[in-house]
N, C-alpha and C positions, 0 to 999 in steps of 0.2 A: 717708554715703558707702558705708557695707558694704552697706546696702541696694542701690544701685546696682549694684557691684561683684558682687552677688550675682546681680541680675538680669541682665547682663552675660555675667556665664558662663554660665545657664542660656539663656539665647538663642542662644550659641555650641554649646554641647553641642543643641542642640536643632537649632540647621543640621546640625549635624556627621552627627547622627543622620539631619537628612532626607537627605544627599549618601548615606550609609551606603546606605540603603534607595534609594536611585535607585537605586544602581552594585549591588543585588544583586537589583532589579527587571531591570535588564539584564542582567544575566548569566541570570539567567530567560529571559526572552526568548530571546535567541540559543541556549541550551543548547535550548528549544525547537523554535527554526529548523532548527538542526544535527541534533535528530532527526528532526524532521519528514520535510526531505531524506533523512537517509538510509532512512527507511520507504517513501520515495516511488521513490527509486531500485531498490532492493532489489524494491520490487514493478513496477517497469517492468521489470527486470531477468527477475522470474520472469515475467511475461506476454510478453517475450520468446522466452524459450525453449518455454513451452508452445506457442503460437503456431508458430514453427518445427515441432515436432516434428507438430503438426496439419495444418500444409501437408504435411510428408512423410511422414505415414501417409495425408494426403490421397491424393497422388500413388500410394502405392501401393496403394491402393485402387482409384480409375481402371484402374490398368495390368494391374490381378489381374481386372478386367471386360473390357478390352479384350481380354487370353490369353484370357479363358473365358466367352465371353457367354453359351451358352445357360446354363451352370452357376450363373452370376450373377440368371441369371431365372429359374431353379428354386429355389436358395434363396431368393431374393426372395419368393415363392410362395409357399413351404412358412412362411417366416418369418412371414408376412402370416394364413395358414391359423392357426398356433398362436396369434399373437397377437390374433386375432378369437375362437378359443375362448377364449382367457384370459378379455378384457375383453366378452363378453358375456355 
């Protein structure tokens, strides 16, 4: 009978162990979910604002051509001039 008794408890402790390992398998898991999100937010977050601040240097960029068109098409010009001697 100790033989039994023996293999009894080693069966027990051997569940016990595998419940152990599920429930720290999940916690895995979820601790990974939870940062995931928050990586996910955080970067929706900063491509939010970058975005934003791109439409309104957009905007003001338009509206600095609109005041000043010929000025806009002279440096255009000039910029186009330098960057042709650059890259040729």
């Amino acid at each position: 009978m100790s033989q039994n008794t023996d293999t009894d408890a080693i069966k027990r402790d051997v569940e016990s162990l595998r419940k152990d390992l599920r429930e720290l398998a999940e916690g895995f898991r979820q601790s990974g979910e939870n940062q995931a999100r928050r990586v996910g937010k955080q970067a929706q977050d900063t491509y939010e604002t970058y975005a934003k601040e791109a439409r309104k240097r957009g905007k003001e960029v338009g509206a600095e051509i609109e005041a000043r068109p010929f000025t806009s098409v002279i440096a255009a010009f000039v910029i186009g001039l330098i960057l042709g001697k650059i890259f040729r």
